[in-house]
Structure formats: C-alpha cells, structure tokens
Backbone as numpy.savetxt, mean C-alpha at the origin, in Angstrom:
# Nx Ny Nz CAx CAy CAz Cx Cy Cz
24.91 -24.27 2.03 23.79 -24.68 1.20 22.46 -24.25 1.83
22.13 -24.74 2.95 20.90 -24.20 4.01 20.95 -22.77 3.42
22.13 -21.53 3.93 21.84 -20.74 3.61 20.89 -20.39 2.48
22.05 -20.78 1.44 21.00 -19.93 -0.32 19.83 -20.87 -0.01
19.29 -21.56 0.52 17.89 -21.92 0.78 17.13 -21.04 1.06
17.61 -20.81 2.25 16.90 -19.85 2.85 16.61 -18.09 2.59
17.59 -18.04 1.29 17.74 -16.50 0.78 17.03 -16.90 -0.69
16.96 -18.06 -1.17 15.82 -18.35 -2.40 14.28 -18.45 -1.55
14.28 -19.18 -0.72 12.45 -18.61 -0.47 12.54 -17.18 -0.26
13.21 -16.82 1.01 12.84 -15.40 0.80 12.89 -14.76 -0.20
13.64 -14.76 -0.99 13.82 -14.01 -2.48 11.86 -13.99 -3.35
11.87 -15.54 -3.07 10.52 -15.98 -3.82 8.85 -14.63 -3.14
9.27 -14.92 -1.26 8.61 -14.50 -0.55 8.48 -12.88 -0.77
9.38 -12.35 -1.00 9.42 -10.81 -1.37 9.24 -10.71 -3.12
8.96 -11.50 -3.37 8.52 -11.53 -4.95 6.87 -11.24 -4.90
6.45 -12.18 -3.79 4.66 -12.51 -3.71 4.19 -11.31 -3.22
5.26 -10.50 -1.92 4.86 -9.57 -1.36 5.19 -8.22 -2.28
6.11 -8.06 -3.15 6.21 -6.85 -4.29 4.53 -7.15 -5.12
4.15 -8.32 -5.04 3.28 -8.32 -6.14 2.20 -7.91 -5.91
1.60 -8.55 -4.06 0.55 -8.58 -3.53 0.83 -7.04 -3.59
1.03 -6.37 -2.47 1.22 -5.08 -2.18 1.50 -4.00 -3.60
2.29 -4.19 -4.72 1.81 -3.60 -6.03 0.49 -3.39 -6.35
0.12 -4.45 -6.77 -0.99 -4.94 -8.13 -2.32 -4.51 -7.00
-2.64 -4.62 -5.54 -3.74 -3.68 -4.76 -3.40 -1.97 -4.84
-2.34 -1.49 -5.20 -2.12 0.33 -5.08 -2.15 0.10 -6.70
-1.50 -0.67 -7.53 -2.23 -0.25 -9.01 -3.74 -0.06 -9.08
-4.49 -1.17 -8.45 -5.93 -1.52 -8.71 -6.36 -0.40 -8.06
-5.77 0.05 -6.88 -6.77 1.08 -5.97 -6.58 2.46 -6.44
-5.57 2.64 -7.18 -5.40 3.98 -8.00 -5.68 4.31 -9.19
-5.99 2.70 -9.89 -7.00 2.94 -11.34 -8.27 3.29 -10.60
-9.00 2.69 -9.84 -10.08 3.34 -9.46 -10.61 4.57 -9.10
-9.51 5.23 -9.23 -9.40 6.80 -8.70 -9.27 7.61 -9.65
-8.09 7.40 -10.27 -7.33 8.46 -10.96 -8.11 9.00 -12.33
-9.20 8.18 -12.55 -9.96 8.43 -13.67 -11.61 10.30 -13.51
-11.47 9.55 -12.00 -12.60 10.79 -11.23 -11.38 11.74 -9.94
-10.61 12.32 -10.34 -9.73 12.91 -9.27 -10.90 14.08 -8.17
-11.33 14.77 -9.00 -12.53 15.47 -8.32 -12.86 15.22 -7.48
-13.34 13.66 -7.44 -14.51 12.84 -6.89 -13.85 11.84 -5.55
-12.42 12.37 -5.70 -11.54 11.41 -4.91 -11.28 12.81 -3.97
-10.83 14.08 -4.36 -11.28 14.76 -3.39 -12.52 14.77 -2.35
-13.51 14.80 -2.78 -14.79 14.77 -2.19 -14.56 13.49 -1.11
-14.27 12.50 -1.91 -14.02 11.26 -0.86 -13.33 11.19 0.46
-12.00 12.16 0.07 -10.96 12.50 1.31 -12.37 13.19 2.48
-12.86 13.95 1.76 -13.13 15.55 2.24 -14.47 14.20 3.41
-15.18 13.23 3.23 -15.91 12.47 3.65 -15.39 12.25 5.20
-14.18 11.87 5.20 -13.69 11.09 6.35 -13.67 12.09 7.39
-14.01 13.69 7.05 -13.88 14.97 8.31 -12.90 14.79 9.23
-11.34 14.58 7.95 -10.09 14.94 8.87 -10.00 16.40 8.60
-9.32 16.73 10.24 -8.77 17.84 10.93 -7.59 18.23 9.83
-7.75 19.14 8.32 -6.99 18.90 7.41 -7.48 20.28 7.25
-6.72 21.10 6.70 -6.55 22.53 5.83 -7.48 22.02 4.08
-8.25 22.90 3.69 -8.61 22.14 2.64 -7.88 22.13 1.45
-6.66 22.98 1.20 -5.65 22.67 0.59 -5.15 20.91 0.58
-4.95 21.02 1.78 -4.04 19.43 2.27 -5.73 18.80 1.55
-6.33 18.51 1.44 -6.99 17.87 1.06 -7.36 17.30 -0.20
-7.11 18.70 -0.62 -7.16 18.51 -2.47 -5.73 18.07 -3.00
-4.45 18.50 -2.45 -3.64 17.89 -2.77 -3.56 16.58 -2.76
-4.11 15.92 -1.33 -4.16 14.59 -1.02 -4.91 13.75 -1.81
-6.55 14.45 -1.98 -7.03 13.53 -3.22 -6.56 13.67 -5.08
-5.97 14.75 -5.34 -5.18 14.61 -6.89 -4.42 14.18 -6.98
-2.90 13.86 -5.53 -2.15 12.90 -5.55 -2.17 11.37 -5.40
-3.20 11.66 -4.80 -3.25 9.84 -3.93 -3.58 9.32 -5.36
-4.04 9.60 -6.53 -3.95 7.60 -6.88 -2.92 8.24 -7.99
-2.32 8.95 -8.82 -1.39 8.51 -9.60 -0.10 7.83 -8.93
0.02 8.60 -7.60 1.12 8.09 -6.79 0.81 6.39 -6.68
-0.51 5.73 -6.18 -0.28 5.01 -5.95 -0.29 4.01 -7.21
-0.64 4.15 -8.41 -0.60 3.82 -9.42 1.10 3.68 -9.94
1.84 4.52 -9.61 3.34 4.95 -9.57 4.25 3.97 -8.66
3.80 4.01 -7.42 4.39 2.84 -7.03 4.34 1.65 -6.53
2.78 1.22 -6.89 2.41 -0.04 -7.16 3.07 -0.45 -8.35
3.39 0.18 -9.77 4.50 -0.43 -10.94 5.78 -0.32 -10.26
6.08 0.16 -9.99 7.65 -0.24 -9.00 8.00 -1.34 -8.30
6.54 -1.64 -7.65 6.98 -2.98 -6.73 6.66 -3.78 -7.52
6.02 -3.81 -8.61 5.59 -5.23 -9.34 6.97 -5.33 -10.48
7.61 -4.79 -10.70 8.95 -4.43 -11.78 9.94 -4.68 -10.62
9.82 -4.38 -9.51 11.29 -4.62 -8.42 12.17 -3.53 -8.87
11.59 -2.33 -8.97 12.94 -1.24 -9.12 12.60 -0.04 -8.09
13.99 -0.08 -7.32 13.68 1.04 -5.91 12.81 0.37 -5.41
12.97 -0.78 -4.68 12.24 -1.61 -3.87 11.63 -1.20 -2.19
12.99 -0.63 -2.05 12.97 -0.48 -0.58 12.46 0.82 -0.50
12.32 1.92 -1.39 11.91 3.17 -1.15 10.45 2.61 -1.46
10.09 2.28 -2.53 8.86 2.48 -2.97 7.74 1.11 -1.91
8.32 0.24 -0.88 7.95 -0.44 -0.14 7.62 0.57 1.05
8.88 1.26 1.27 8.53 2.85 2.02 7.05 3.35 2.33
7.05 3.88 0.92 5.96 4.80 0.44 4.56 3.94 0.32
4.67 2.57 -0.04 3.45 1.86 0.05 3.01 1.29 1.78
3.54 1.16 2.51 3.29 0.54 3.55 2.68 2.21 4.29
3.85 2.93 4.08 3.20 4.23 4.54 1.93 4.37 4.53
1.52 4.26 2.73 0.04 4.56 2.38 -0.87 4.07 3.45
-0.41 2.70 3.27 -1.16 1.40 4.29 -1.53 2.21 5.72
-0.61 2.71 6.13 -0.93 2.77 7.70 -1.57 4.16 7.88
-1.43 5.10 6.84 -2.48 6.56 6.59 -4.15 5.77 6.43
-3.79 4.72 5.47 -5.35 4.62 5.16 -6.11 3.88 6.38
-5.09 3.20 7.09 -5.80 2.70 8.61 -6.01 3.33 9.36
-5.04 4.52 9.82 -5.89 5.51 10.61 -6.86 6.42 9.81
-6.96 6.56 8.65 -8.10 7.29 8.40 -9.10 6.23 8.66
-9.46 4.90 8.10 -10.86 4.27 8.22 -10.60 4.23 9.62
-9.94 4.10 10.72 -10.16 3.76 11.97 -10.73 5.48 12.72
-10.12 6.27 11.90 -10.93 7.96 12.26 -12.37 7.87 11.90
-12.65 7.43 10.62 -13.96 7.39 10.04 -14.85 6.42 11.01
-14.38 5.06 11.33 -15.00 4.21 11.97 -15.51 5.08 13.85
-14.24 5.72 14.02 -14.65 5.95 15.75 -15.73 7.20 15.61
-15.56 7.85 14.62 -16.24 9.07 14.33 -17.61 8.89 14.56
-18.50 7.19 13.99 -19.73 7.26 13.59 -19.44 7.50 11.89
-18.87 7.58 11.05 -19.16 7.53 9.64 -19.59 6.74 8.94
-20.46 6.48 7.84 -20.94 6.05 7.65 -21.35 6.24 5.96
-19.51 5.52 5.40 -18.79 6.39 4.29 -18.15 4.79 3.93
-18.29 4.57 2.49 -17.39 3.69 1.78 -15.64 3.97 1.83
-15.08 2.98 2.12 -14.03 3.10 2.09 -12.82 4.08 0.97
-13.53 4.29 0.09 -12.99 4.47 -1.35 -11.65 3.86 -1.37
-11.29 3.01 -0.96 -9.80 2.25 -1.26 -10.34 1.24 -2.67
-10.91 0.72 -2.89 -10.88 0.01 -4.39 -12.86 0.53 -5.45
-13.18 1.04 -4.28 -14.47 1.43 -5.06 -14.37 2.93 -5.19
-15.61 3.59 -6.23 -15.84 4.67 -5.88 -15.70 5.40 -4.58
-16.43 4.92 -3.52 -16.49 5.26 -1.93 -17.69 6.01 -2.03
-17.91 7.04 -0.81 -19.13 7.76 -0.97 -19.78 7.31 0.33
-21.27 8.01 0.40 -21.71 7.79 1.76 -22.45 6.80 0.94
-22.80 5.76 2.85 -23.50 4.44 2.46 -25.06 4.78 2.55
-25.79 4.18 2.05 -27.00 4.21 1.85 -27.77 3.91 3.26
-28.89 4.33 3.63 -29.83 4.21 4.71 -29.61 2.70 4.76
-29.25 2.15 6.23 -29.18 0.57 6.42 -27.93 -0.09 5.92
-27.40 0.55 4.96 -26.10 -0.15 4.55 -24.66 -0.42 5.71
-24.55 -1.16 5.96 -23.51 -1.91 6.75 -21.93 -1.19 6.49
-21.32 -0.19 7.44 -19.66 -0.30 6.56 -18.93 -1.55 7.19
-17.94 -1.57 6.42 -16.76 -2.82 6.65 -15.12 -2.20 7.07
-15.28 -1.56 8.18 -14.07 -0.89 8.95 -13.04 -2.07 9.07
-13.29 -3.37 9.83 -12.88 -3.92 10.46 -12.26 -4.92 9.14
-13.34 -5.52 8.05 -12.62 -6.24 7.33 -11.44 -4.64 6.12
-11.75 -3.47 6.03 -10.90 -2.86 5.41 -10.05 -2.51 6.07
-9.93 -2.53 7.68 -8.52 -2.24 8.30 -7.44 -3.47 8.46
-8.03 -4.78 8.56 -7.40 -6.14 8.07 -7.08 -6.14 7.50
-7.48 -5.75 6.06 -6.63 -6.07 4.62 -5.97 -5.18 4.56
-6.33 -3.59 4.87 -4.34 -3.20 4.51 -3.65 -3.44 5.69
-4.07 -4.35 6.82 -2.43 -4.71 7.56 -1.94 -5.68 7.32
-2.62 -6.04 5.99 -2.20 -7.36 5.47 -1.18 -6.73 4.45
-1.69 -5.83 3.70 -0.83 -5.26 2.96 0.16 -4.40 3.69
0.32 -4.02 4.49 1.53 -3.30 5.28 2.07 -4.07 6.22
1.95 -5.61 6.17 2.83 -6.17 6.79 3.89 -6.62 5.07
3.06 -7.08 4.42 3.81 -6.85 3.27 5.07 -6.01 2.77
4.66 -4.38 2.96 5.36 -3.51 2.86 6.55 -3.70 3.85
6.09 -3.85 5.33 7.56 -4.08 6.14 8.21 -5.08 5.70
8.31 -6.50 5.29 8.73 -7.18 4.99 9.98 -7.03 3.42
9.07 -5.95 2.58 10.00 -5.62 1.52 11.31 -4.49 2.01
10.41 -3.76 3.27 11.69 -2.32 3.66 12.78 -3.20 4.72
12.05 -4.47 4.93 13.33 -4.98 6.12 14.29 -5.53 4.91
13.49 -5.99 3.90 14.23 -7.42 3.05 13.67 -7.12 1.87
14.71 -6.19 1.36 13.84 -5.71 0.16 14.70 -6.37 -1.34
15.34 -7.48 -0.85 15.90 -8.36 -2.39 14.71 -9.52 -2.34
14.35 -9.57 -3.65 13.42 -10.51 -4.21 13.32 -10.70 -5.42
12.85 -12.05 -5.92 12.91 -12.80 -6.99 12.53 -11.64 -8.25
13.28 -11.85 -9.59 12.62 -11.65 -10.85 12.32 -10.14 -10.76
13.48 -8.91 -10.31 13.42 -7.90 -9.77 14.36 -7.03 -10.60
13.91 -5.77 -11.40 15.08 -5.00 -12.17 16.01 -4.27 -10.94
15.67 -4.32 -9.87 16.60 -4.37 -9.03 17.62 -4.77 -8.89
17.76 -6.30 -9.28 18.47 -7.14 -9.31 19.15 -7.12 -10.34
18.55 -7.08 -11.37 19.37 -6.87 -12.86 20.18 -5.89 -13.22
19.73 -4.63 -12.42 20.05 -3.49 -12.78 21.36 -3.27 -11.63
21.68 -3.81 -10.70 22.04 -2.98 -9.68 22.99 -4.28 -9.40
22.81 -5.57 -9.35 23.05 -6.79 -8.48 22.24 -6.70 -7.34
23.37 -7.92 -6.55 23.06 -8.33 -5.50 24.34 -7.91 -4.50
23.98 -6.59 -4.86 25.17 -6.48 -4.13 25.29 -5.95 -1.94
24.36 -6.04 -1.96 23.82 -5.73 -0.86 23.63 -7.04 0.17
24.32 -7.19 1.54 24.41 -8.31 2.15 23.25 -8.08 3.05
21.99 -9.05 2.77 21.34 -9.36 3.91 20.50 -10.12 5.07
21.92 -10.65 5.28 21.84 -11.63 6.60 21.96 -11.25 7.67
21.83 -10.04 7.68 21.89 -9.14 9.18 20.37 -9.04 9.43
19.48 -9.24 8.41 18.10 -9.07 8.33 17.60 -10.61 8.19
18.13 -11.34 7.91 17.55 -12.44 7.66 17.29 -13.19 8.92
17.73 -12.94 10.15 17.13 -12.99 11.67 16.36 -12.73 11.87
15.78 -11.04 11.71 14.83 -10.63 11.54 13.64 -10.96 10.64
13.76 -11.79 9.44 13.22 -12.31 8.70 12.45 -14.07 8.61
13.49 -14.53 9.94 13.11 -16.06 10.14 12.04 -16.15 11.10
C-alpha cells in the first residue's frame, strides 16, 4: 500500500513538473517564433564562439522546437525524450546567460521577452534568469529519471508498463 503511495505522488509530482517545464518552452517559443529574424540577431547578441551558420540555424530552430516540445510534456507523450531535449535546452540557455553575464553583456535575456541590448543604466538579471531555468532543469531531470506521471498519453497510449522502482530511490 505505502508503495502505490508513493508512485501516486510521484505520478502527481511529474505531472506539475511536465507542466511547469512545458507551458515555460511553449511561452518562451511563442515569444519567438513570431520574429525568427529577430531571434537570430538575439543569438548573434550573446558573441558565442559559433560559425554564423550555427547561429541562424540556432535562432530559426530554437522556438518552434521549443514550442514542439513544451506540447509534449504538457500532453505526456515521449516523456522521457522530450524531458531530454527540454532540460538540455535549460542547461544551453545557462551557459549562454552565464557566457553573456562573465563577458560584461549587457543584453536581455530573450528567454520570454523580445531580448535585445539593455538600455543605458538598465540593470540585467543573470542571476535571477540562471535560477529559474535550474529550476526548470531540475524539473527536466526529474521527468528523464522518472518519467511516468499523472494524466499522461503516455500512459494511455503505451501503459504502465515500465517498472520504476529502481528509480524511485533515486527519487525519494
């Protein structure tokens, strides 16, 4: 009994974390995907050591992708890949603001805004934008360790057929 206790919160817990970690790469890739151009330019801000190919690819991909699998984690289908690919994001976009930050930049994040350079006197927020996505990429590990959770076409589609209490150590 303890057990399925303890595999219904978590279930619940990887429900909050598909959602949290979704519904911020939906939001942060509607903000993008509308000016792709302009999301290039944004990459091109942070003066990574990048081919400018890799650059333009990076800004025309980055938000449908993340628009792509932010609906994945909020639907629960391909959980564990697309937890993958989001936590990934997470830890690219921390070393880039933490590149931008050691650099001296003095550049909006573009993770949920336009981005862009900050205005004469304007303050950046490195420290509270590298917090919140390790908030969100602790998220992400949590779905790639323990990626069954509540109210998931995962689940519907596939079962439960996957045993994981080998993780659920790792999980307590």
């Amino acid at each position: 009994m303890l057990s399925h206790m303890n595999r219904s919160w978590k279930d619940w817990l990887g429900l909050i974390a598909r959602m949290v970690l979704g519904i911020a790469l939906i939001w942060a890739g509607l903000t993008k995907v509308g000016r792709l151009a302009a999301n290039v330019e944004q990459v091109r801000l942070y003066e990574l050591p990048l081919p400018d190919w890799a650059t333009l690819v990076i800004g025309y991909v980055q938000p449908p992708l993340e628009i792509l699998v932010g609906v994945l984690l909020v639907v629960g289908l391909f959980t564990r890949f697309s937890a993958i690919l989001g936590a990934a994001a997470m830890a690219v976009f921390i070393v880039g603001i933490s590149w931008a930050w050691a650099k001296g930049l003095s550049i909006d994040c573009g993770c949920f805004t336009p981005g862009g350079l900050l205005e004469e006197g304007e303050k950046t927020n490195y420290l509270e934008d590298i917090l919140r996505d390790v908030f969100f990429l602790i998220a992400g590990i949590w779905l790639i360790v323990r990626p069954s959770s509540a109210l998931s076409l995962d689940g519907w589609l596939f079962g439960s057929k996957t045993d994981y209490s080998h993780t659920d150590a790792i999980a307590d």
